[in-house]
C-alpha positions in Angstrom: -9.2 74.2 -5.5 -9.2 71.6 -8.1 -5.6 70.2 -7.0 -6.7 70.1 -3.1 -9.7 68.0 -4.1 -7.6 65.4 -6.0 -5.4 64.9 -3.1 -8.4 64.4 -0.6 -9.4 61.6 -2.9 -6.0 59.9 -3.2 -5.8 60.2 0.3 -9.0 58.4 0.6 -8.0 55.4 -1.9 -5.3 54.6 0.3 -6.6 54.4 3.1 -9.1 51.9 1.6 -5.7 49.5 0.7 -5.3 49.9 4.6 -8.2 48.9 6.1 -8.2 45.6 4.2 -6.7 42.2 5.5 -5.4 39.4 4.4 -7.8 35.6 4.6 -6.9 32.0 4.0 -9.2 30.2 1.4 -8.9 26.8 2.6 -10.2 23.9 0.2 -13.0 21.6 1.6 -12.2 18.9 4.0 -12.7 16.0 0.9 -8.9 17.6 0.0 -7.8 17.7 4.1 -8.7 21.5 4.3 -5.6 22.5 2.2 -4.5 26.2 2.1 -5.4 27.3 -1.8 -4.8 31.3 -2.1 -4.5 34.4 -0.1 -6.9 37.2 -0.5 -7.0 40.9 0.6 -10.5 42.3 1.4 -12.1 45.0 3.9 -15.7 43.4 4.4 -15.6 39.6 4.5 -18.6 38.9 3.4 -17.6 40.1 -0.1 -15.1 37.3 -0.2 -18.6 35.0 -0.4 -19.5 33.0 -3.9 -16.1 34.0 -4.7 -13.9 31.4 -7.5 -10.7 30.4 -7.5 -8.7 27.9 -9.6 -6.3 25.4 -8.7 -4.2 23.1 -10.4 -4.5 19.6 -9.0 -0.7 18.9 -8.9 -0.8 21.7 -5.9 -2.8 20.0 -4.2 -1.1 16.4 -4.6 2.0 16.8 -5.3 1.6 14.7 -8.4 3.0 16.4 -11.9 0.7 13.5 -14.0 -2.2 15.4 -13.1 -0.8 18.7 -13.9 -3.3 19.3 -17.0 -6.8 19.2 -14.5 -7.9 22.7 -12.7 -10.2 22.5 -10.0 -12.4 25.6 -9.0 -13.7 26.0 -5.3 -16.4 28.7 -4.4 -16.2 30.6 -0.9 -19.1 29.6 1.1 -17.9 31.1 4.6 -15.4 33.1 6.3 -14.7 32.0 10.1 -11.8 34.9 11.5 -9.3 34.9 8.8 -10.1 31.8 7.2 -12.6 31.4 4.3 -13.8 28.0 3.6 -14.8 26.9 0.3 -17.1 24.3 -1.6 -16.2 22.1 -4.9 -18.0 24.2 -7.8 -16.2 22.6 -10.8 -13.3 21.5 -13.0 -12.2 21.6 -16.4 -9.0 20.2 -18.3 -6.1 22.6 -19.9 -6.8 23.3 -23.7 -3.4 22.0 -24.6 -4.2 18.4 -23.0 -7.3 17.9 -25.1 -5.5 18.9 -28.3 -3.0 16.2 -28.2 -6.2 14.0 -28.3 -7.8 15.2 -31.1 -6.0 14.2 -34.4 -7.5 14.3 -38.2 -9.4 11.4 -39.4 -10.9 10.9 -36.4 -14.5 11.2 -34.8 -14.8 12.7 -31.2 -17.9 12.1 -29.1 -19.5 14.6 -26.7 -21.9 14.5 -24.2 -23.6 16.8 -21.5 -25.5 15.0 -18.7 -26.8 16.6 -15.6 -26.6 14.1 -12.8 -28.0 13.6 -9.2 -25.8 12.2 -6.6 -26.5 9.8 -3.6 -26.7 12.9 -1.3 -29.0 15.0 -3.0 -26.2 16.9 -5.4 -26.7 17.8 -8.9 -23.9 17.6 -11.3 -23.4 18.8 -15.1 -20.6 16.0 -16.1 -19.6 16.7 -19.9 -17.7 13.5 -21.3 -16.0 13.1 -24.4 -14.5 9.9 -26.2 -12.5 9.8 -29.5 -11.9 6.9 -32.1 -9.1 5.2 -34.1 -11.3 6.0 -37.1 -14.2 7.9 -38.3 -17.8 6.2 -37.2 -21.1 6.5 -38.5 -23.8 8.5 -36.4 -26.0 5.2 -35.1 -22.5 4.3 -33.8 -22.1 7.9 -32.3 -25.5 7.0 -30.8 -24.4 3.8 -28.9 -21.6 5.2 -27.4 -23.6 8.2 -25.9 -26.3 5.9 -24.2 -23.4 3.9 -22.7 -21.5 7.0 -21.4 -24.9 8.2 -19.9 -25.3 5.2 -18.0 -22.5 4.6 -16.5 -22.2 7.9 -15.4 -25.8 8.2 -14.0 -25.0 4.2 -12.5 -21.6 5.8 -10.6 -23.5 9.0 -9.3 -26.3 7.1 -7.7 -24.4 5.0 -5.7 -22.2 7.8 -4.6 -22.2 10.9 -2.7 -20.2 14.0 -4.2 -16.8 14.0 -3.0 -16.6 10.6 -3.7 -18.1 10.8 -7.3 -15.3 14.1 -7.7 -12.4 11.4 -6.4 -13.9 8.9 -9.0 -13.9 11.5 -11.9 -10.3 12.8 -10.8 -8.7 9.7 -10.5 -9.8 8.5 -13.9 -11.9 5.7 -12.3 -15.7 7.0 -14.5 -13.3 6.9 -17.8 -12.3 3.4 -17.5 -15.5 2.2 -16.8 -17.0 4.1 -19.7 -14.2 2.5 -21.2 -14.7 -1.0 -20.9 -18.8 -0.5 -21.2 -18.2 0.9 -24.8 -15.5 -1.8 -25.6 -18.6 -4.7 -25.9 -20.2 -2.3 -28.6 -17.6 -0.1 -30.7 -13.7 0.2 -29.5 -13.4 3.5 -28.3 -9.4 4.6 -27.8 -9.4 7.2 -25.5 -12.3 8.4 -22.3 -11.7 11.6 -20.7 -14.5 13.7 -18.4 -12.9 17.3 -19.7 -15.6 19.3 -17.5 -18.1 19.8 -14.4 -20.2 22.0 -12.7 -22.0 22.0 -9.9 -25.9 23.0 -10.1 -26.9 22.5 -6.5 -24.6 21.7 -3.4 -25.7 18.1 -1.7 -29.2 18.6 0.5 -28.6 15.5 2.5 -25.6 14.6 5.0 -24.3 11.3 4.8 -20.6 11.0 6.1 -18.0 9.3 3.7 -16.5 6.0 4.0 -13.5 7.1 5.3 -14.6 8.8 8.7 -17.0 5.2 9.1 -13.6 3.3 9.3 -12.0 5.1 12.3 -15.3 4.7 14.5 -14.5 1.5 14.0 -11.6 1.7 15.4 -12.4 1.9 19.2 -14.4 -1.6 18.7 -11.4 -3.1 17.7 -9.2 -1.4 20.3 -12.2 -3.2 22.6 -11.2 -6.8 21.5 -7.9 -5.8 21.3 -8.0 -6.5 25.2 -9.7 -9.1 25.9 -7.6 -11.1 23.2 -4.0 -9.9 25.5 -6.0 -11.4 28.3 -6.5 -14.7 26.7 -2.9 -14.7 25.9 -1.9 -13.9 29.5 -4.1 -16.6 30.6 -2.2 -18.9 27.8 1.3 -17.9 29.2 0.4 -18.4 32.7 -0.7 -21.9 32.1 2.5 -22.7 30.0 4.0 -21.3 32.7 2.8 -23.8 35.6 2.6 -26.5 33.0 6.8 -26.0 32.9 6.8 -25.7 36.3 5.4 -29.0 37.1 8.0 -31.4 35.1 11.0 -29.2 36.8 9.4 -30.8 39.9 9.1 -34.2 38.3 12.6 -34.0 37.7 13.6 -33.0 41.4 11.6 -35.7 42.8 13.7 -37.8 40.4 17.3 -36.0 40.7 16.5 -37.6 44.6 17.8 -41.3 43.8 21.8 -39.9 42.5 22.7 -42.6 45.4 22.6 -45.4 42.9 25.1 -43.2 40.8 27.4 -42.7 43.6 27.3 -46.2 44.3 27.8 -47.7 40.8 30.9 -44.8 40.5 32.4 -46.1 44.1 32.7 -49.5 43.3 35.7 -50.5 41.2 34.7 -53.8 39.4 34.5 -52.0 36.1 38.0 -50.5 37.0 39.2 -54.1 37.3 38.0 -55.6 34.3 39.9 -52.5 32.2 43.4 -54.4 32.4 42.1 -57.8 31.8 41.1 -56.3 28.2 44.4 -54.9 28.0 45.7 -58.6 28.3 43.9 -59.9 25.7 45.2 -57.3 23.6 48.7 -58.4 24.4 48.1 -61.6 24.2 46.7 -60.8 20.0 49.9 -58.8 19.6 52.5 -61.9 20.1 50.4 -64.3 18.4 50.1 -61.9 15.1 54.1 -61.8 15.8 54.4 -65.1 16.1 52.5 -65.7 13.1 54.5 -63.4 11.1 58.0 -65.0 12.2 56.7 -68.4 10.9 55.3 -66.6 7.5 59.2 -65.5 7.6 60.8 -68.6 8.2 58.6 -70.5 5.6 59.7 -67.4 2.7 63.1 -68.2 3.5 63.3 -72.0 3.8 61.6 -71.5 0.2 64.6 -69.7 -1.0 67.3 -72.3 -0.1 65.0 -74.6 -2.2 65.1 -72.9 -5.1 68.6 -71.7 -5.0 69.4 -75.8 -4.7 67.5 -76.2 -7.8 69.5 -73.8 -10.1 72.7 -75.4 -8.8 72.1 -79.3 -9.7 72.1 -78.8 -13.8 75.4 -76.7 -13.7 77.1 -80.2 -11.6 75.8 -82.0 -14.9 
């Protein structure tokens, strides 16, 4: 009896693995919906307020962000897709020890932050030194972290603020606020979590720019009618002179006439003439030049001869 009853039961387990189905977690539409994970599960709604972890370098296609995890929490299932919500990240334990060295100080901070939309944040920063600093100095470089951080959040709703923290954009300005007061080396944000999902819906920047878009498309018209209306005039404005030049091509008579009559032919020779008549007196000029080398000659051969008759 014993033996029967253990084979209802693994009967029973089995067919649990059957009745479950496979879902899509898709990432929230600040990452363009991206597919994260699969996961099996008979009842969707136990796939709710569940966490998974991805690297960011899946999700970009960059390896220099290989060292951040992002964790998204199931807030809905819609067939066989479950969508999901930014809860958090956190960087890799090996990143932040390469930034931690001896005979240095490292500064922490935990600051719970609201954002423009009604979001509240838990943003852990941490900042480390060339040397070891004194506590008041500690001190400084907290209230300027806190600021700067509080400063970004206001101004910007969450997926925006997560972009800002991702891309490295809230280190660097921590960065360059500490730099008046002590000269920190190195900002990093190694962790968040998120308290409370936004209240309030405001829409990004990014969707604002493609309404735009028709407006332009509108004076995108009326600017190809204005240059129709500019070719069209160039148009009849180079139709005009071709007429000009008709109404002038009319008089070729004088043309004809100045071509028919052959007084320019006649005075062609007569040029001609005077070119002969140039030619014999240059010859006639050289024959003298000739005569006068040679009569200069016999004179001086007649003056060698007379001393030798002495």
């Amino acid at each position: 009896m014993a033996k029967a009853r253990s084979r209802t039961a693994a009967r029973k387990i089995k067919d649990r693995w059957r009745a479950k189905n496979w879902y899509n977690v898709l990432a929230p539409p600040s990452f363009d919906n991206v597919t994260i994970a699969d996961t099996l599960t008979d009842n969707p709604e136990s796939l709710i307020n569940r966490v998974t972890g991805v690297s960011l370098q899946d999700l970009t296609n960059d390896f220099r962000k290989s060292h951040i995890t992002i964790f998204f929490k199931v807030s809905k299932v819609e067939e066989t897709n479950a969508h999901t919500q930014f809860s958090g990240h956190s960087l890799t334990s090996d990143y932040l020890r390469r930034m931690i060295r001896r005979r240095r100080s490292k500064i922490e901070g935990v600051y719970d932050v609201t954002t423009r939309d009604g979001a509240v944040l838990r943003v852990k920063p941490f900042a480390t030194t060339d040397k070891r600093i004194q506590n008041s100095q500690r001190k400084v470089v907290r209230e300027a972290m806190k600021k700067t951080i509080t400063d970004s959040a206001k101004t910007n709703t969450l997926s925006e603020f997560v972009k800002d923290i991702l891309d490295g954009r809230v280190g660097s300005d921590i960065y360059k606020n500490c730099k008046k007061l002590y000269p920190v080396k190195r900002v990093e944000i190694y962790k968040t979590e998120v308290i409370s999902q936004p209240t309030i819906m405001i829409e990004d920047k990014k969707p604002k720019k493609k309404e735009e878009k028709p407006e332009e498309e509108k004076i995108e018209p009326e600017k190809k009618e204005k240059k129709v209306k500019k070719e069209e005039k160039k148009t009849e404005e180079k139709k005009e002179p071709e007429k000009k030049e008709d109404v002038k091509e009319k008089p070729p008579k004088k043309e004809e006439t100045k071509k028919a009559a052959p007084k320019k032919k006649v005075e062609k020779p007569a040029k001609k003439e005077v070119k002969k008549e140039k030619k014999t007196t240059a010859k006639k000029a050289t024959k003298k030049t000739t005569k006068a080398k040679t009569t200069t000659k016999k004179k001086t051969t007649t003056a060698k001869k007379k001393p030798t008759k002495k």
